[in-house]
N, C-alpha and C positions, 0 to 999 in steps of 0.2 A: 711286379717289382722284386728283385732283387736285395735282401740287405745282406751287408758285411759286419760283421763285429769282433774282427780279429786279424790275426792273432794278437796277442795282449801278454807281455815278458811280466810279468811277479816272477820278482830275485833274478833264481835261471831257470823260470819254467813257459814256456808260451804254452798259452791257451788258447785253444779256438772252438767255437761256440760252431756248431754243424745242425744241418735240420734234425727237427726232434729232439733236440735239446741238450745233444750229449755234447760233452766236451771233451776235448782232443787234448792230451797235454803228453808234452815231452823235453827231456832234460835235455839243454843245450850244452853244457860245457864242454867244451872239445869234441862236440859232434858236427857234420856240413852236412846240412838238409839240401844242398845244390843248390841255395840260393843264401842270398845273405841274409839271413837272419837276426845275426847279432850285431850289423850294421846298424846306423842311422838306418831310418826309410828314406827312399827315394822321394822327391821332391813331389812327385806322382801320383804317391800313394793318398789313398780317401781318409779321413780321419774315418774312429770309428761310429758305426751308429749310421752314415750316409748310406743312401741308396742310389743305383744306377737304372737305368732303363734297356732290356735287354734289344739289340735292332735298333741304340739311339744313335745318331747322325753318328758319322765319324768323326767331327769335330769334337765332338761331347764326350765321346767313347777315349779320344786318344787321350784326353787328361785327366779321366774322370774313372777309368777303370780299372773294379783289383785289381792284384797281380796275386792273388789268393785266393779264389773262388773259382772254380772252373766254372767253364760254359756248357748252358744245355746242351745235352749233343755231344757232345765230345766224343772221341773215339781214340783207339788205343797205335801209339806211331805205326805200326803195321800197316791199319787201316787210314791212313792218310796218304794220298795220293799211292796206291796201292800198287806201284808196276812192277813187283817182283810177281806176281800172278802172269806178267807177260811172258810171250817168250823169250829169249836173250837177244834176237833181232827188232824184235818191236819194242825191247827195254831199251836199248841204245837208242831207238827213235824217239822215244818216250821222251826221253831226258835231255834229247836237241832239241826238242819242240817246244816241250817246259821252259829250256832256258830261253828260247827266243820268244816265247810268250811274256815272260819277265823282264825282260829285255826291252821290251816297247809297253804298251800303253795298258797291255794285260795285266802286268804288275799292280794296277791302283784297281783290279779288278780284283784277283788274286786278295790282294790283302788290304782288309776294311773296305774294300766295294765303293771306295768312292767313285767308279767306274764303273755302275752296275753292269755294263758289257763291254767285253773287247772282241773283235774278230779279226783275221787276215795274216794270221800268224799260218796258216797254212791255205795255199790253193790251190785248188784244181778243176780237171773240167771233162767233161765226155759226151760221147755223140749219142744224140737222141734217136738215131735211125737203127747203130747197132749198139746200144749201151753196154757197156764192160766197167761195171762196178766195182771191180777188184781194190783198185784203189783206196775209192771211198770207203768201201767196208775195213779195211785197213785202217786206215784212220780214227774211226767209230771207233774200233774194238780199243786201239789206244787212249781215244780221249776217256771213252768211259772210265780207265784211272786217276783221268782230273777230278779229283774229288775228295772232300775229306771232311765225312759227314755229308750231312744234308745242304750245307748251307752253298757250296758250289757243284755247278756244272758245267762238261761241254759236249761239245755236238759240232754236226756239219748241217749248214745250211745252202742249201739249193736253189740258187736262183732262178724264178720266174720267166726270166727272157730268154731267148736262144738266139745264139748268134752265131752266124756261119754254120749253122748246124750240131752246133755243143753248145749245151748249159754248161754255166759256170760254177765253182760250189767252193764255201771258204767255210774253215774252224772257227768256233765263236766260245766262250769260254764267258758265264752268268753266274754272278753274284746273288741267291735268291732274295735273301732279305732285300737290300739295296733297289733289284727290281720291282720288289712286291711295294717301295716306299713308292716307285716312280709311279705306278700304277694307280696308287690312293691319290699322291700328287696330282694327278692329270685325268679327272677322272669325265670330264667331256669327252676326251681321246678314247680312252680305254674300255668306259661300261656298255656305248652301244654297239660296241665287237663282242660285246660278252666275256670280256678279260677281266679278271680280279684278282686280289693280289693274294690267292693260293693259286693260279693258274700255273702252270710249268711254264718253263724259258721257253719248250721248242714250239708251244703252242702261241707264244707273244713271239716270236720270230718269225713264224709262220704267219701268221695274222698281218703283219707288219709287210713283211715280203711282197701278202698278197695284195697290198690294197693300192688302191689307186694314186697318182701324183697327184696331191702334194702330198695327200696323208700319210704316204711312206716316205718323206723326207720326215714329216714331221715328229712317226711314230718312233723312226733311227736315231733321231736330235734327242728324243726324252731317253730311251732303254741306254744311250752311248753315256750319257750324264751332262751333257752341254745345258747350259744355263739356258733359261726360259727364252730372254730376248734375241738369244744367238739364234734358237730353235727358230720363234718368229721372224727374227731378219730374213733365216736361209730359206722359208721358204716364201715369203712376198718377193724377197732379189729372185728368189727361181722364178718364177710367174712372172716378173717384171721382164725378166731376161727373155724368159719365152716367147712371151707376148712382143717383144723387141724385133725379136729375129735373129738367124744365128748369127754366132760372133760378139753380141750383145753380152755385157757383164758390169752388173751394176757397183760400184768405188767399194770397194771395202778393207776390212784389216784383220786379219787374222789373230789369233792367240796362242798361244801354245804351248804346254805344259811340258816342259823336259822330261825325256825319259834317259833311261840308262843307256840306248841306243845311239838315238840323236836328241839334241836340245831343240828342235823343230820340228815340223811334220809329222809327227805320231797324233798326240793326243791334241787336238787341233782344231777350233772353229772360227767363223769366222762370225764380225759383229761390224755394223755402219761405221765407214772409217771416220767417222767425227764422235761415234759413242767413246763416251769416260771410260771408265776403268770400274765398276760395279762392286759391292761386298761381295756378288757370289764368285765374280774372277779371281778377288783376292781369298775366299777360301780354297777355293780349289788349288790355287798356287801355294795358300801357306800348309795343306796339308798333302801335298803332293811333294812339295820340299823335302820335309817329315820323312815322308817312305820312301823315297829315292835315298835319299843319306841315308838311311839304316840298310835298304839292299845294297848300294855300295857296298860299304862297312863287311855283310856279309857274304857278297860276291867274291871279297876278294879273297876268301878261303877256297875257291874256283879255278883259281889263274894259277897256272905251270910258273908263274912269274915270280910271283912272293919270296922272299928271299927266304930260306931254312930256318932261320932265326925267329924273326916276327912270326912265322907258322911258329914255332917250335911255346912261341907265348901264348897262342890262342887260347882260350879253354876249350876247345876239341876240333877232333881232326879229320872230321870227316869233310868230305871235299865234294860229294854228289848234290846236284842241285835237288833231288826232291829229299836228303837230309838237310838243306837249308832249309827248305818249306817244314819240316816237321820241329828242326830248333827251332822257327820262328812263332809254330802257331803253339808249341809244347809248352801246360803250365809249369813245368818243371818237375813233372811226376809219371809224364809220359804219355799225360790227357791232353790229344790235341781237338783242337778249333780255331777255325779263322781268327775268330773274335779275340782269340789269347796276341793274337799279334800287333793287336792295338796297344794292350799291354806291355808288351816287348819291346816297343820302339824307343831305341835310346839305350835298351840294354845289351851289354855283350853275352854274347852265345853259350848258353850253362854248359858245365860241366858233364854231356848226356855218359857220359861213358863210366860216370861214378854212380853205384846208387847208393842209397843213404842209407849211413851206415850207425842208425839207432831204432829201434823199437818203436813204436807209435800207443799209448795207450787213450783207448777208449772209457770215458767213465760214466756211469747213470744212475743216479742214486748211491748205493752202495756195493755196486756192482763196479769191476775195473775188470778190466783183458788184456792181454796184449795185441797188437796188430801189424801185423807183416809190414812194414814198408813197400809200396806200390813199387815193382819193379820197371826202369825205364826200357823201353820195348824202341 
C-alpha cells in the first residue's frame, strides 16, 4: 500500500512528507511548480492520511488517485514510448500506427488497461511455402517502442491457421497489470496452461492462439476485457451454432463502447438479446466515457484544424501523438507511468515546456540542502 500525506500549505510553505522521513518544503509565493498549487484541490484529490492500492481496478484508481506521488516504475519522458531511437522512416510509421491504436479500442488499453488487450490496429500476412518476414520484422522493431515502463507491451501475433497458403499476423498492444488481474480472475482458464499472472503477454497470446475451440474463444473474451456472461453467451451461441449447421446464428444483441474512431464496432460484444443491461456494462461505459473525453480533449491538439487562437491558449504546443501519451501519463516533473493518467483525466495538459522555477529543499533533522528541481525531459 501506498500512503499519501501531502502536500500540506502552513502560511506559504507546502510540505511533503517523502519515504524516510524527510520532508520537502518550498516557498510558494510567486513561484509555478507546473501545476496548481496554490489553488483549491481538485475535487479528486485524496484527503490526507488515505491510502490507494497500487494495480487497483480502474474504477477505484480514476477517483481515488494522487496527482502527487509518482508511480512505481516510472521512467523519465525519453523513455516513454521511446521512437526517437527509430529511424526517421519507421518514426513516421510509429506515430500512424499509435495514432490509429488510440483511435480504436487500443486506447482503453493504452490508458488504465480497462482493456487489458487490443489487437488489429495492424495486419498482415505471408506464405508459409516461401516466407519473407521483412515486413513482420518491421513491425516488431516499431512496436517494441510501445512501451513506457514496464507496465505496457506490443507484439505481433501469428496465427495458427493457413489459408490459401499464408498465415495471417496482427499487432496487439497488453496492458500488464490489467492482464495479470484477468489471469487471477479466471483462474479455472488459465492455471491448467500453466499461465500466471507474472507470465508475459506473448506467452498468454500464444497459449490462447493455440488451443482448441471453444477455449480460444473463450481465452480472447477474458485478455479483450468482455464481461464474464458475454464471454459465456459467445461461446454456448458458438457450439449452438455449430452444432446447428452453417448459416445457423443464434438472436442476439451486441454492445458497444465508443471509441474515437466509430461509436460502434470496435470495442464490441455481444450478450442474449433479452439480457438486461448488467453493472459490469454500465462500468465499462461510465469509464470508457471518462477516457474518450479526455483523448478528445487532447487529440485536438493533433488536428491541422484548430483554429490559431484556441492553440495559441493551450498550455503547450506540442502536437506529436506520442507527446500526448507522455503529457498524459507525466506527473508533472517528467516522471512518466501509465498509472499517472488516471490521475490526469479531467486535467488540462501542463505546462511541459516550463520547468520550475524555485529550489526544492530537502530537510532531516537538522540537516537542510538544497535540490535541483527535476528537469522536464
Amino acid at each position: 500500500m501506498n500512503t499519501w500525506t501531502g502536500p500540506v500549505k502552513v502560511g506559504g510553505v507546502v510540505s511533503r512528507l517523502c519515504p524516510g522521513g524527510a520532508i520537502l518544503i518550498a516557498a510558494l509565493v510567486g513561484f509555478d511548480f507546473g501545476s496548481p498549487v496554490n489553488a483549491a484541490p481538485p475535487s479528486w484529490s485524496r484527503p490526507i492520511g488515505t491510502t490507494f492500492a497500487v494495480g487497483a481496478k480502474p474504477n477505484a484508481a480514476i477517483s481515488a488517485a494522487s496527482p502527487h506521488v509518482p508511480a512505481d516504475g516510472w521512467v523519465p519522458r525519453s523513455e516513454c514510448f521511446p521512437i526517437e531511437r527509430l529511424s526517421p522512416e519507421q518514426r513516421n510509421e510509429a506515430e500512424a500506427l499509435l495514432l490509429k491504436l488510440l483511435d480504436g479500442e487500443g486506447l482503453y488499453t493504452v490508458v488504465t488497461g480497462l482493456k487489458p488487450v487490443s489487437s488489429g490496429f495492424w495486419v498482415g500476412r505471408f506464405r508459409v511455402d516461401q516466407p519473407d518476414l521483412t515486413e513482420l520484422e518491421r513491425i516488431r522493431t516499431i512496436l517494441n517502442a510501445f512501451r513506457c515502463g514496464e507496465v505496457l507491451m506490443a507484439d505481433v501475433r501469428v496465427f495458427q491457421r493457413v489459408y490459401e497458403g499464408q498465415r495471417s499476423a496482427e499487432a496487439y498492444v497488453a496492458h500488464r497489470p490489467a492482464l495479470a488481474a484477468k489471469i487471477i480472475e479466471y483462474p479455472d482458464f488459465f492455471k491448467p496452461r500453466g499461465v500466471t499472472a507474472n507470465s508475459s503477454p506473448v506467452e498468454v497470446m500464444t497459449l490462447i492462439e493455440l488451443a482448441e475451440e471453444p477455449d480460444r474463444w473463450r481465452g480472447q473474451g477474458y485478455v479483450y476485457g468482455y464481461p464474464r456472461e458475454a464471454v459465456e453467451f459467445f461461446v454456448a451461441a458458438g457450439l449452438a451454432d455449430r452444432q446447428a449447421g452453417r448459416g445457423s446464428l443464434t438472436p442476439r444483441r451486441f454492445v458497444s463502447i465508443p471509441t474515437f474512431a466509430a461509436e460502434t464496432g470496435r470495442f464490441v460484444y455481444a450478450v442474449d438479446v433479452n439480457a438486461p443491461e448488467t453493472d459490469e456494462d454500465r462500468r465499462l461505459r461510465t469509464e470508457a466515457t471518462l477516457i474518450l473525453a479526455d483523448y478528445r480533449r487532447r487529440r485536438a491538439l493533433l488536428s491541422p484544424t484548430d483554429r490559431t487562437e484556441d492553440r495559441a491558449s493551450l498550455p503547450t504546443a506540442r502536437l506529436g501523438v506520442v507527446e500526448l501519451l507522455r503529457d498524459w501519463f507525466d506527473d508533472g516533473w517528467g516522471r512518466c507511468h501509465p498509472d499517472h493518467a488516471r490521475r490526469n483525466l479531467g486535467r488540462p495538459p501542463r505546462r511541459l515546456d516550463a520547468a520550475p522555477s524555485v529550489k526544492t529543499w530537502a530537510w532531516s533533522g537538522s540537516f537542510v540542502a538544497p535540490i535541483a528541481p527535476s528537469p522536464q525531459r
